[in-house]
C-alpha positions in Angstrom: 79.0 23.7 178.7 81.3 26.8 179.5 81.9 27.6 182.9 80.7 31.6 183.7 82.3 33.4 185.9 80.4 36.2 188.1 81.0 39.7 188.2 82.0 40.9 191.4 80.4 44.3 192.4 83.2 46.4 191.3 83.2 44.6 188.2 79.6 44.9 187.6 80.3 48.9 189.2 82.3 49.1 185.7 80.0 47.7 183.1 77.1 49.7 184.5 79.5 52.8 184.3 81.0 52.3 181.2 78.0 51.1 178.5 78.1 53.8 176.5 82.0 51.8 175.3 79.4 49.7 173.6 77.5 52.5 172.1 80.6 54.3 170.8 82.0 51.1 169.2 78.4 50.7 167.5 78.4 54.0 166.2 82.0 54.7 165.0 83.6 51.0 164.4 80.3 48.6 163.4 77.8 49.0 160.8 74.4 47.0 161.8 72.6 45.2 159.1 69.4 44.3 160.1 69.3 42.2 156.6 71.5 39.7 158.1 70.6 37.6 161.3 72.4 38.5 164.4 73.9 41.8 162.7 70.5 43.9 163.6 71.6 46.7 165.8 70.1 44.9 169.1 72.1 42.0 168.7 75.2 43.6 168.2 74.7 45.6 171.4 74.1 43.0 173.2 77.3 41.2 172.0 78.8 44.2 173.0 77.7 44.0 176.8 79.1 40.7 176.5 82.7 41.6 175.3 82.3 44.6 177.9 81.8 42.0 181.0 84.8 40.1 179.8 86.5 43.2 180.0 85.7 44.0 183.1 86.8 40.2 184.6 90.0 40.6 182.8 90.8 44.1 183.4 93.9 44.5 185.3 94.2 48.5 186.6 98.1 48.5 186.7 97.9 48.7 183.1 95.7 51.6 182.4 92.3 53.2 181.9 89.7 50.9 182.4 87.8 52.9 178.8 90.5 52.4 176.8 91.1 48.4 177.4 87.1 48.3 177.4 87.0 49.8 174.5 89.3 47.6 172.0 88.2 44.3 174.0 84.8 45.5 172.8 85.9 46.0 169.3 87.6 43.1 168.5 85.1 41.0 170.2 82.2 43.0 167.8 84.8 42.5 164.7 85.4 38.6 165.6 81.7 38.4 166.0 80.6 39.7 162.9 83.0 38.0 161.1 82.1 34.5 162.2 78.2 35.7 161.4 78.9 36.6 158.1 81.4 33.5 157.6 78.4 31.2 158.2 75.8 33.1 156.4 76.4 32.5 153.1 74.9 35.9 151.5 74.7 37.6 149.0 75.2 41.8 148.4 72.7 43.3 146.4 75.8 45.5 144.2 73.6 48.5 144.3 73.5 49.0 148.0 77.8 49.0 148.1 79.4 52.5 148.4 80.0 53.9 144.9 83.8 54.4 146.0 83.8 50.4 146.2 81.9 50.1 142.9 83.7 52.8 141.3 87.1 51.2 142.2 86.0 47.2 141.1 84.7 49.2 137.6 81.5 47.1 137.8 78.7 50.3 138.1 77.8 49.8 134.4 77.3 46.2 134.7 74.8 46.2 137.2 71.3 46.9 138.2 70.1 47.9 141.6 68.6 44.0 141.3 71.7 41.9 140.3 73.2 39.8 143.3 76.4 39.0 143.6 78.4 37.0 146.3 81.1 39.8 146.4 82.5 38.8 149.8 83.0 35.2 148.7 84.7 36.2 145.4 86.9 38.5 147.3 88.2 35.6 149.6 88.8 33.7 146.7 90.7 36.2 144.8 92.6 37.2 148.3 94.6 33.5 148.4 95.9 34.2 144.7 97.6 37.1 145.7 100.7 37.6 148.4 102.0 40.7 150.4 100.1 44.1 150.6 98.2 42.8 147.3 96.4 40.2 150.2 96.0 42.9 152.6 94.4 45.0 150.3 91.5 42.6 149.4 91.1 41.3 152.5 90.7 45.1 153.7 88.5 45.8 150.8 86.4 42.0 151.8 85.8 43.3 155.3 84.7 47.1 153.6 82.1 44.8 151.9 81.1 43.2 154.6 80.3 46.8 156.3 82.7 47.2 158.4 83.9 50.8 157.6 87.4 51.6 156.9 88.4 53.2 160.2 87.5 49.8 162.4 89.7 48.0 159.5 92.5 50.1 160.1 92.2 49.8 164.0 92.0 45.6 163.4 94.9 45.6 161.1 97.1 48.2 163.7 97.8 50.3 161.0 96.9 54.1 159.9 93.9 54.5 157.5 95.7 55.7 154.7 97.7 52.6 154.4 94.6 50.2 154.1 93.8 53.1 151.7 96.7 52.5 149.5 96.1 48.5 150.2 93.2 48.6 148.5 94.3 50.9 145.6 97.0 48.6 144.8 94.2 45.7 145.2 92.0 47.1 143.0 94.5 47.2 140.1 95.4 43.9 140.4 91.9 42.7 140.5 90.7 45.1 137.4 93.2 43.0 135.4 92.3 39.3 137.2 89.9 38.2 134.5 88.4 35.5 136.5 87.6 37.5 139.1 85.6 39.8 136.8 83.9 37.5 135.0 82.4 36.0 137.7 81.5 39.2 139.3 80.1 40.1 135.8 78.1 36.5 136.0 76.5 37.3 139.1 
């Protein structure tokens, strides 16, 4: 069993202040999925009030605005979170619910109905440890898109601008529109 430490008054002064850091992050740098357990809006907000409180204990004010650490410790705790949810939830993407910029870019539109599944995130991973450099960036950044997490939050979690996951994923997709395995099974699917 974990040991909890309490909020002190200030601390809890903070949270009570500062909630709508969870909101924001919700809005701008998560996509719920109420299709998947513990990805439904609620859930992620309250995992959010979570990663705010440990904020709040580990805040130190020396080192600036109390928002702006809240903020990232509450986006990378959401991002962590939904990543472990979706790593143990094997599920499947129903193709004709992706963006059409994803679907466009994997060439895959005319080989699917709104009713074919296809375990795109899993392929992805699989593809991603064939490949080295920005190649691997690109399909892990193009994995996460998948996954819903929009392209801004991936840029913020890989510290770079968002044209460069941008041009990550262009240079994935090419390399995956010529990996014949990859498309076959996306094609089987």
């Amino acid at each position: 069993m974990k040991c909890v430490k309490r909020l002190t008054a200030d601390q809890q002064r903070l949270v009570e202040e500062n909630l709508t850091i969870v909101e924001r992050v919700l809005r701008f740098d998560i996509n719920a999925n109420p299709c998947v357990a513990g990805l439904g809006y609620e859930d992620l907000y309250q995992e959010g009030c979570v990663w705010l409180c440990n904020a709040a204990l580990t805040f130190d004010p020396a080192r600036g605005s109390f928002a702006s650490y809240a903020r990232r410790v509450v986006q990378n705790g959401l991002i962590g979170y939904c990543r472990n949810v979706l790593s143990k939830y094997q599920h499947t993407v129903l193709l004709g619910d992706l963006e059409p910029a994803v679907l466009t870019a994997l060439e895959v539109q005319n080989a699917i109905s709104s009713h074919t599944k296809c375990e795109t995130p899993l392929l992805l991973v699989a593809a991603e440890s064939q490949y080295s450099g920005v190649t691997r960036k690109g399909i892990h950044a193009l994995a996460l898109q998948v996954s819903g997490i929009p392209l801004t939050a991936v840029a913020v979690r890989m510290s770079v601008p968002p044209n460069h996951v941008s041009a990550w994923i262009s240079r994935a997709v090419r390399k995956l529109r010529n990996n014949k395995f990859f498309l076959s099974s996306l094609h089987e699917n």
